[in-house]
N, C-alpha and C positions, 0 to 999 in steps of 0.2 A: 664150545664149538663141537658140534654133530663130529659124530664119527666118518663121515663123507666129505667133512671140510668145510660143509656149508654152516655159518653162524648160524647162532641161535638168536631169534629177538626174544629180551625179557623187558619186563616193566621193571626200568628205574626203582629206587626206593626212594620213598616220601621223600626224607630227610635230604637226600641228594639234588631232587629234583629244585625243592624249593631253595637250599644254595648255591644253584646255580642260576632260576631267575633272580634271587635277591643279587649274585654276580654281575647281572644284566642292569640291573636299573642302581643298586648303590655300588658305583666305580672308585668313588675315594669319599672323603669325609663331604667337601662340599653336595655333593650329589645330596648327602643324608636331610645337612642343615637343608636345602632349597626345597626339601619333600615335606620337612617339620614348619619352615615358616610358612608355607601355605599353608598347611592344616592349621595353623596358627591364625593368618588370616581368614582363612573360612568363618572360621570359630568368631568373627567380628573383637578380635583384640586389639587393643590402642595403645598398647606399650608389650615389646617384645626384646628381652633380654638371652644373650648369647655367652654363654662362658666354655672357653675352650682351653684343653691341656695339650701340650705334646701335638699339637698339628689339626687335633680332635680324634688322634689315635687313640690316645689313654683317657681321654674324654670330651663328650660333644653332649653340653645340656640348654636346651630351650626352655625358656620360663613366658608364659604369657599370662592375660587376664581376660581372655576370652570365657566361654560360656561353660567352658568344662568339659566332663565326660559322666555319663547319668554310672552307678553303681551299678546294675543290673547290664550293662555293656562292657563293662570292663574285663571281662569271661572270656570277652570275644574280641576285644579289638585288637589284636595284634597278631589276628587270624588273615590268613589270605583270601583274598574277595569279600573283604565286609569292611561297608562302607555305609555312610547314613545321605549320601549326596547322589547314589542312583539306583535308580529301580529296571527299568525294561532297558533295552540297545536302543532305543528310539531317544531316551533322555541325552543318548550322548550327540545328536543333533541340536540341542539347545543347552548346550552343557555351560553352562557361568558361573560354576566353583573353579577351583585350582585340582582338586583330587577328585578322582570319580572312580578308579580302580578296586582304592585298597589296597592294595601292597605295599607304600610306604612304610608302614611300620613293620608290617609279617617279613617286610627284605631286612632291616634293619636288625631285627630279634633274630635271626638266622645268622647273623656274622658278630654279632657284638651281646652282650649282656646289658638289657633291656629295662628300665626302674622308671614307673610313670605315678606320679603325682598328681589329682587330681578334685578339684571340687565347684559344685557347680551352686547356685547364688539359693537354692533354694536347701540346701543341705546344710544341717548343723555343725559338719566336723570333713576333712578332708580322707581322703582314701588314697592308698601305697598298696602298688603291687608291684613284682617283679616279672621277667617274662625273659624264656627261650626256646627258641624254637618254632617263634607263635603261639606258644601254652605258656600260661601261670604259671609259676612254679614259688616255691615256699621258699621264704627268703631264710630260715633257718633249717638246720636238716634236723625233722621229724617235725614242725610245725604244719597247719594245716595251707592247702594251696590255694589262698582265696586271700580279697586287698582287706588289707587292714586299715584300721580309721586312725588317722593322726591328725595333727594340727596342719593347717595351712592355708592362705590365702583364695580365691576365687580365679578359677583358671585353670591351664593345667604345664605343671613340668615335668618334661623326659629327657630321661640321662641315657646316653649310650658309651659304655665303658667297653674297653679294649677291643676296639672296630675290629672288624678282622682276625678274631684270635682262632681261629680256626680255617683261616686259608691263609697261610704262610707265605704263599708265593704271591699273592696281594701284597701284603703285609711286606715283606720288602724291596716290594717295589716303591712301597710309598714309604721309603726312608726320610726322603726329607721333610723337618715338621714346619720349617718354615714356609716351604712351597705350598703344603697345606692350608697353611693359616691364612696363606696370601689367598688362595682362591675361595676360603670362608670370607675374607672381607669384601672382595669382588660381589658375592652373593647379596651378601648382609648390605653393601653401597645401593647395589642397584635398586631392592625392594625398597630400602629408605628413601629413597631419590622418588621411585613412582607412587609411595604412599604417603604422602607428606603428613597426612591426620595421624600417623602411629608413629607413635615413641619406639626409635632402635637401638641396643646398646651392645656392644659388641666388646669384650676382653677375656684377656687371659688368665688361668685360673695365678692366683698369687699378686697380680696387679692390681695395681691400685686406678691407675688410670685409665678409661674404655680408649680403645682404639677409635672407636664409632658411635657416635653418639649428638642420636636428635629427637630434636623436642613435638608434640604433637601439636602445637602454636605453629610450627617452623612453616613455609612455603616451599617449592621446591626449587626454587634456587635458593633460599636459604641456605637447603638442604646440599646444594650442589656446591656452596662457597662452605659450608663447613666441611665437606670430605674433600672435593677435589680445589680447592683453595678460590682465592678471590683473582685468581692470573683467568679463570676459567671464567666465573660466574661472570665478570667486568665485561666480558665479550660476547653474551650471550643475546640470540633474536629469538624470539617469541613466535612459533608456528601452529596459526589453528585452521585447519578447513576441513569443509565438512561437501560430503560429495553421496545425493541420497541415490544416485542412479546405481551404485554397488550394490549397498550401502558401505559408506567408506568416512570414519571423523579420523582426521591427524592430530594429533595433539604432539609438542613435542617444544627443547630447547636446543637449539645447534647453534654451533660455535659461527664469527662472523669473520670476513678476510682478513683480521689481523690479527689470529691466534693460528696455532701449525702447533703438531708435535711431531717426533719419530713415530708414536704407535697409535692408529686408529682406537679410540673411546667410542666404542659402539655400543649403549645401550636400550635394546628393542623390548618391547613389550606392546603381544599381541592378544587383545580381550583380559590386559592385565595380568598377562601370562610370559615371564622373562623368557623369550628363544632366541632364536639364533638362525639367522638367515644369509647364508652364503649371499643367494642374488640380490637380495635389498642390500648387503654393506658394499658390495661390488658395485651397483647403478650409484647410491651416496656417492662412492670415494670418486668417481668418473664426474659428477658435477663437480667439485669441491676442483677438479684438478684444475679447473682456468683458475682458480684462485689461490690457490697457496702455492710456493714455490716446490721443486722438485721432491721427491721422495718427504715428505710431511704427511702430515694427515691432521682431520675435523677433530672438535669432540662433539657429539650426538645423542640426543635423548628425543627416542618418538617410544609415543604410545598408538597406537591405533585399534579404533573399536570397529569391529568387522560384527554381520549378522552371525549370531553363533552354526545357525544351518551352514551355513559356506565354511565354516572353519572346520578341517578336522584333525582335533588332537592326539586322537591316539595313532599316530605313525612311529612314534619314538617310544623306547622302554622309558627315557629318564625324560620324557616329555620335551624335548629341548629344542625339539623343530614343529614344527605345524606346518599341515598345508591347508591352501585355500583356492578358493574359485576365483577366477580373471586376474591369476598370478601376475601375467605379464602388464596388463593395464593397471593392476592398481600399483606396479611399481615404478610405471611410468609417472604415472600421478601424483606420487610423492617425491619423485624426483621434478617435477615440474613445480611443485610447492615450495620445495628448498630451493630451487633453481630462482623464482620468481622472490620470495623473500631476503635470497641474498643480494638480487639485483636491485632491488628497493633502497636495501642500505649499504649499497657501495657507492655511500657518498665520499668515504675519507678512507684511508687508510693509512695506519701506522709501519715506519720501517725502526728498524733498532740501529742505531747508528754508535758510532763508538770513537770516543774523545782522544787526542792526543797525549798519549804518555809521556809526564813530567820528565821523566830523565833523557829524551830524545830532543829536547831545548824545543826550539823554535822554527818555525820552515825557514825562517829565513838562514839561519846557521847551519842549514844543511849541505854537504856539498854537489858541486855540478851535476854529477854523477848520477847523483840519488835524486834529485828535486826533478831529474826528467822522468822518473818513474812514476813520479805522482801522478794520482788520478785527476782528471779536472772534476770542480764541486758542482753537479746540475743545478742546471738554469731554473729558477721556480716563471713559468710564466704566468701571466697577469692573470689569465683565464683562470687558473685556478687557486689564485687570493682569494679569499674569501673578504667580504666588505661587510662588518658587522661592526660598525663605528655608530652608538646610538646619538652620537654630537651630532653628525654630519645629517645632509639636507635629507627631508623624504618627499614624496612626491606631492605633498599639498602647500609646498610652498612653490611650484613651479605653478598649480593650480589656482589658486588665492591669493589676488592681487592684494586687498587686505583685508586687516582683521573683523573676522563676519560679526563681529560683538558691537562693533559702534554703529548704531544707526542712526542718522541724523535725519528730523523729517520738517516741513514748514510749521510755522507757530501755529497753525491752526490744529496739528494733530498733537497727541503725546509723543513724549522725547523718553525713548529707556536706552538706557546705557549701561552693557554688563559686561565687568572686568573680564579679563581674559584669564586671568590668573588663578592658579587651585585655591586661594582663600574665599570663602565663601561670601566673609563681609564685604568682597569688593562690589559687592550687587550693590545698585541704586537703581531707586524709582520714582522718578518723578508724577504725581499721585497730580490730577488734575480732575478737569470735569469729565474726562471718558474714560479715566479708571474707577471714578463715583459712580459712572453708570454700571460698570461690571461687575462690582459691589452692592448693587442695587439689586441687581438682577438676582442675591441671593435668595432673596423671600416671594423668589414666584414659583409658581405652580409647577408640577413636574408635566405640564404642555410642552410640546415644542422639540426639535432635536436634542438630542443630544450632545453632539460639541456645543453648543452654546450657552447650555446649562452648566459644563466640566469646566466654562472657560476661568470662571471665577477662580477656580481650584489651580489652574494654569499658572492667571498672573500673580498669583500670592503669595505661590509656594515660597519661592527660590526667598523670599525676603523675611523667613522663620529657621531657615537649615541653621542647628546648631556649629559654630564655631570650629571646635575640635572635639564631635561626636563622634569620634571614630571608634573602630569596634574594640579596640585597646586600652583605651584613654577614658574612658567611664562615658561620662552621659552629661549633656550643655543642657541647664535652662534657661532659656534666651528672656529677654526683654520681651512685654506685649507689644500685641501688633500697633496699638494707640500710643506709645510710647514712641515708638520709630518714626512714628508720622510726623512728630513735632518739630520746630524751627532749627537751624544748624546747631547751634550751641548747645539747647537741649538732646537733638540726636547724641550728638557725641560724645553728652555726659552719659548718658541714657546707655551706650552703647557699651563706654566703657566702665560700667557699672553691673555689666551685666555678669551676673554669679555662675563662676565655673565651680562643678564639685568633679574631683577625680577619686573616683572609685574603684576599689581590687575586683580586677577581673574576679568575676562569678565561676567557680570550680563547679562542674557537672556532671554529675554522678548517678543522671538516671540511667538506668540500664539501658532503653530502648533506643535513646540518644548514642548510646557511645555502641549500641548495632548500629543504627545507620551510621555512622561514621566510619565503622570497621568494613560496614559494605561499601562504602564507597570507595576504599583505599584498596579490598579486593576488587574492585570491579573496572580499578584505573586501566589504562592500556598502556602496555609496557613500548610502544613505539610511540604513540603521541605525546605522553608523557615528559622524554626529553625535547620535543620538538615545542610546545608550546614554552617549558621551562628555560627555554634558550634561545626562544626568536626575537630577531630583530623587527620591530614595526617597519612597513613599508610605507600603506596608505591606504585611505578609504576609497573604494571603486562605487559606492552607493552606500544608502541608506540601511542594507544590511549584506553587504558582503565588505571584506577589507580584503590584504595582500601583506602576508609574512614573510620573514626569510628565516631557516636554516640552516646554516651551514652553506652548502652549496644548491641550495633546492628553495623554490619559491610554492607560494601555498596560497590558494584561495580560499579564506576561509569566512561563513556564514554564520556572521558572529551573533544576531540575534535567537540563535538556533546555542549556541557554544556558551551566549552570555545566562540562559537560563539556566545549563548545570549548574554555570557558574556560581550565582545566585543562592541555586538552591544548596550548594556546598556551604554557603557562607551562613543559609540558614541554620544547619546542623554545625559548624562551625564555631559559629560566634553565640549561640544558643544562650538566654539569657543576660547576653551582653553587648548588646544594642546601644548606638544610640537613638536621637528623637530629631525627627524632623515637623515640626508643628505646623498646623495649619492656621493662616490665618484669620476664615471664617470654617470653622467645626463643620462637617458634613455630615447631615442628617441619613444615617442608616435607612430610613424606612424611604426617601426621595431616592437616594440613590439607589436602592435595591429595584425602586418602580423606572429608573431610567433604563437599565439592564434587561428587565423584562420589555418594557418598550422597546429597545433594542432587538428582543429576543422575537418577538411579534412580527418587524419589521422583517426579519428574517426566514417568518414562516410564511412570508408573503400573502397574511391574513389581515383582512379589515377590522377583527374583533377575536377575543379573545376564548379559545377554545375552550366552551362549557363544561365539558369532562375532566377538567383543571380548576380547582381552586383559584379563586382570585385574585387577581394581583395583589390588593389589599390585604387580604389575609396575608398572603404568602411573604409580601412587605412585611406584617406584624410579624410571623414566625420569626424570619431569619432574624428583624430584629430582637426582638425577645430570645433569641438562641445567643447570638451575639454578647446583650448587656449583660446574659445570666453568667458569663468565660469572660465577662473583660479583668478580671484579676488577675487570671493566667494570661489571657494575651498580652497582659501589659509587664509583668514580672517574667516572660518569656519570649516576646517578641514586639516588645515595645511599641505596640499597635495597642492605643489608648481611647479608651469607649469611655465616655461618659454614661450615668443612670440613666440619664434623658435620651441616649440613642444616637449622640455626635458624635463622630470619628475627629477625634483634637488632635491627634498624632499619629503617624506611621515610624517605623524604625529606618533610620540610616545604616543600610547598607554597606554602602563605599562611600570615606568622604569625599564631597564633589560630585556623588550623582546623587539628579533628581529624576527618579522614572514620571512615569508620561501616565499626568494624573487623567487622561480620557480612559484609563484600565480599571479606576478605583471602584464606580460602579458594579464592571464585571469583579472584580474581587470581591465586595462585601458579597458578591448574589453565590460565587461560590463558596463563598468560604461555609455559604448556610446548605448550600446544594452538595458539595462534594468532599467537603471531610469527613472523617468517620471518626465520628466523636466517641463513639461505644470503646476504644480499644486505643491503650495510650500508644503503642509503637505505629500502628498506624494513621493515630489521628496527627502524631506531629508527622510523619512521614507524608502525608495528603495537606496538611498544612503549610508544609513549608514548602511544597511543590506548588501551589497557588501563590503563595508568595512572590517564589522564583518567577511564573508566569508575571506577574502584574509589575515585577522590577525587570523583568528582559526588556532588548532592549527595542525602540520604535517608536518613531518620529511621532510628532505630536500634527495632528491634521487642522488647518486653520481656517477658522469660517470665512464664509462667502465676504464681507464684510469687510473683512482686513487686507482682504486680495489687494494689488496693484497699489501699492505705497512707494514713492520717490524716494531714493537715494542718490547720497551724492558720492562720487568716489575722484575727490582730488580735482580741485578747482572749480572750476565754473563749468562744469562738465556733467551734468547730470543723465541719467539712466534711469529704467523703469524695471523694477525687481518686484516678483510679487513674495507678500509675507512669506510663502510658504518656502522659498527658497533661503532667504534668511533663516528660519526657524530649522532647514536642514541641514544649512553649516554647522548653528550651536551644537543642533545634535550630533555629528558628524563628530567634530571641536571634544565634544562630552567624551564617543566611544574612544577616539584615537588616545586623550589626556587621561583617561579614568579605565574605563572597562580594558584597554591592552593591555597596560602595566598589572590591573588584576588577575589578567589572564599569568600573566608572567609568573606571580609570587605566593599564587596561592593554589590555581585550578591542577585537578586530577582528571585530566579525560577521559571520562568512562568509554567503553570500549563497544555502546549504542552508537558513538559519535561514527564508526566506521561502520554501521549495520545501516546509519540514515547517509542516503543516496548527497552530493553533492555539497556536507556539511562540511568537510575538508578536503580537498581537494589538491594536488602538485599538479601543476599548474606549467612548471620547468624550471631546468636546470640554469643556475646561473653562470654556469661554463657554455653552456647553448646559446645563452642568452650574448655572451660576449663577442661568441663568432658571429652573429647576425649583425650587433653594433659596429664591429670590425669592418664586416664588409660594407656598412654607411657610411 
């Protein structure tokens, strides 16, 4: 101070200066760890190990196997403002690192003794240096101040030993090392939790067991039932939307109306960056309140990816808040997201109820006194039973007077008659002069429509499906079709002569197979999932929508649209172990490929055939000759059986008890030659069995002109005039309700398209709604 009283200003000393910003941004030990795993992260590391002493007072070291630190950097990194992630003030408008400062470490080496290990994948031998102050310094005294080369792995680890040693009044404040450690695991959960692809390992130095620990396999509820247990994960909904008028994507898991704790689990991350937002947990816990009882609270995990322009992070020293542009609408926005998704599934709700204690006897031995204190037990009313009894009626038996399977017609036409029953054998055909004619019609020209060329393949089919070809049970070779034709007695020797071999499911172990498989089980959707795995069949409403139940919710769903994933699941599935559905006249590849193109014609609404195209003919030969040259693998892979001469003798069973709808078969051989990608194995079966899927979904078979208007009798002398085609859409009908439900049930993963295509599932209403409407009838 001036001799007039007025201070003097001087300039700080260095050393001062920079312990007091390193005071600002590292406040206790976790502050340090959330500054090293990001630089961790930046570094692109996939496993990140944590070992902590004494709170991470006496020691805080990070180990990863990121990219390293180059040798000729190491001078400088633990300098204030140097940094390899920003160049001009303009980068920090697009900033999508975690660090962009530099001061991480220069705060760090200012309060603690500072030892960084490090080696990057292009370097012979690792390098150790020591640092304080943000300068190297020699780790023995009189040794030179520069890293030394040791042994060590690819990556890099920093130790920070005695936090604190030189600001005392820090230092005991953070006396407690367990309070410590607790806010290093809070760090160490949440980054594991939003990085599901990186391995985290978190313990204490002398233990043996991680506190924290996940795998880089794991998902992130995996993730979420390994730390915060399976009471959490078992309640958890799934929120994604995406809103481009911000730009604003939600990503996130939040807890459902039948989880509560005492303390808000709020974990935010903004552009993948852990903060902390007063007003977004504030608008949260104000939805949740119509849902959980008094003083409770959610658990919470959103991510949200914002344009990085509208983001700005540098407002905080320890980076723990950010702001953004249209604060208040996009927190509306996410409140309207969780708002809407937990209204979705407030279908049920659990309460925790609690048994009567054995030594209190029985109500009835209670006396006067006490028994009037008792609560009465609420009423469950009817509205909300749920009616998921799969014995009891569904709607097509109030529909279907009888069974659409028997058709009885005059002596003058053919008589078929097909069981009703899932056994295959129970088919009979009675084989006269106008199934000779339909069999005749095999060796004509490919003139003429097309249903009437497919029809041969129609009435054939159903009387080749092997027995029990099911996808489990190996593979049926049936009896020839001139065998079954024969007199009662011989059928029946014939029949039951016929050679079952059961074969060990086929183990699969191509690599590209067991990707699509892994994509399809990431790609499932975590809400339709239990809803198809748990529904009750209702009824068919047409030919390709039906009507399920849930729980307390009713569904429209567009099952020839659901039956194709379905399908093509089954292809990747059952891959290799198929069975055979035979044909019983072989379908000529190179006719049926010219029916498809005829079709294709038809459709260009041209007289003749566009000259700047190769010719039918030709294109016929290709695909055939592409075909016979792969019938080894189609047939050791998907049981789709090519003869040398170009005949299709077999297709693969699917499901046992379905026959897809041989008017597709045409379009299948013409793509299978058009639109797989034979060059490259993951994607040719991937295009492969997606054609397959297409030509076994599911749709009615269309009946020629010809068979229209055929007499049925239904129960006496009572006759009716039904045209074929309505018959032929019970079977179908009959097929999806018996076959494709129950496969919906047992096998399918609904991919999470199923909710991106408009109208393919659909709630429809609530069967609590549906009660009050019947009520007041």
């Amino acid at each position: 101070m001036s001799a007039d009283g007025v201070p003097t200003i001087k300039r700080l000393d260095e050393a001062v200066v920079n312990r007091i910003a390193a005071g600002e941004i590292i406040h206790r030990p976790a502050n340090a760890l959330k500054e090293l795993i990001e630089n961790s992260l930046d570094a692109r590391s996939t496993a990140i190990q944590v070992s902590v002493k004494d709170g991470g007072l006496k020691l805080l070291q990070i180990q990863d196997n990121g990219h390293g630190i180059k040798l000729e950097d190491m001078g400088i990194v633990c300098e204030r403002f140097t940094t390899s992630k920003l160049r001009t003030f303009d980068d920090l408008s697009s900033m999508s690192t975690y660090g962009f400062r530099g001061e991480a470490l220069a705060s760090i080496s200012h309060v603690a003794h500072v030892t960084i290990t490090t080696k990057t994948k292009d370097s012979n031998c690792a390098y150790k240096a020591s640092y304080s102050d943000g300068v190297i310094i020699s780790a023995k005294l009189g040794a030179a101040a520069e890293p030394k080369p040791c042994a060590g792995n690819n990556g890099t680890q920093i130790s920070a030993e005695d936090l604190f040693y030189n600001v005392p009044t820090r230092r005991k404040a953070l006396k407690n090392a367990t309070e410590e450690y607790n806010r290093i695991l809070d760090i160490v959960n949440r980054y594991a939790i939003h990085n599901a692809g990186v391995s985290f390992t978190c313990r204490k130095i002398g233990s043996n067991t991680p506190d924290v620990h996940t795998t880089n396999a794991a998902s992130v509820v995996d993730n979420i039932r390994q730390i915060y247990g399976s009471s959490v994960a078992n309640e958890l909904l799934y929120v994604e939307q995406s809103y481009p008028v911000y730009p604003l994507k939600i990503k996130g898991w939040i807890s459902n109306a039948n989880y509560s704790v005492k303390k808000f689990a709020f974990l935010l991350f903004i552009n993948h960056r852990s903060v902390d937002s007063p007003a977004i947990r504030k608008a949260i816990e104000g939805v949740y309140t119509a849902y959980l009882p008094k003083n409770t609270h959610p658990w919470v995990y959103l991510s949200l990816e914002l344009d990085p322009r509208n983001v700005d992070v540098n407002v905080h020293p320890t980076k723990r808040e950010v702001h953004f542009m249209n604060e208040e609408e996009i927190i509306a926005t996410i409140c309207d997201s969780i708002q809407e998704r937990l209204g979705d599934a407030n279908v049920s709700r659990n309460f925790m109820t609690q048994t009567l204690l054995p030594q209190l006897g029985q109500p009835s031995k209670l006396r006067p006194e006490e028994s009037s204190f008792k609560k009465a037990v609420p009423k469950v009313y009817e509205y909300n039973q749920v009616r998921t009894d799969s014995r009891a009626q569904t709607l097509d038996s109030f529909l279907v007077s009888q069974s659409p399977y028997s058709l009885s017609e005059s002596s003058t036409h053919k008589r078929v008659k097909l069981g009703a029953g899932d056994d295959m054998d129970d088919t009979e055909m009675d084989e006269d002069e106008s199934m000779a004619d339909v069999n005749d019609g095999s060796d004509s020209t490919t003139s003429g429509s097309l249903l009437s060329k497919i029809d041969q393949f129609r009435n054939n089919i159903a009387k080749n499906v092997g027995e029990a070809g099911s996808n489990t049970h190996g593979k049926i070779v049936n009896s020839s079709p001139s065998s079954r034709s024969g007199g009662g007695d011989d059928g029946t020797k014939q029949r039951q002569s016929t050679l079952r071999t059961k074969s060990t499911r086929v183990e699969v172990r191509l690599t590209s197979v067991l990707q699509l498989r892994e994509e399809v089980k990431k790609q499932g959707h975590p809400v339709l999932t239990p809803i198809f795995a748990n529904h009750t069949f209702v009824g068919i409403l047409d030919n390709q929508r039906g009507l399920i139940q849930n729980e307390l919710a009713l569904y429209l769903v567009h099952f020839e649209a659901v039956s194709e994933e379905l399908f093509y699941q089954i292809c990747l599935r059952d891959f290799s172990n198929f069975g055979f559905i035979r044909l019983s006249n072989p379908a000529s590849i190179k006719e049926m490929v010219l029916m498809a193109l005829d079709d294709e014609q038809e459709l260009m609404e041209t007289t003749e055939w566009p000259t700047e195209l190769k010719s039918k003919d030709e294109i016929a030969k290709t695909v055939t000759n592409m075909l016979v040259s792969r019938r080894e693998m189609l047939r050791e892979y998907f049981s789709l059986c090519i003869t040398e001469d170009g005949l299709v003798s077999a297709i693969p069973m699917m499901i046992k008890g379905y026959i897809p709808n041989m008017e597709k078969l045409p379009d299948l051989l013409w793509r299978l030659g058009s639109e797989v990608n034979w060059s490259a194995e993951k994607e040719c079966f991937q295009t492969l069995c997606r054609e397959i899927a297409i030509f076994y979904s599911t749709q009615p078979e269309r009946v020629a002109e010809e068979e229209q208007d055929l007499d049925f009798e239904e129960g006496g002398d009572h006759p009716t005039s039904k045209s074929a085609q309505s018959v032929h859409d019970a079977r179908f009908q009959h097929m999806v309700s018996t076959v494709i439900f129950p496969a919906l049930k047992k096998h399918f993963v609904p991919p999470k398209t199923l909710i991106e295509r408009s109208g393919v599932v659909v709630q429809v209403a609530q069967v609590k709604d549906l009660y009050k409407v019947f009520e007041r009838c």
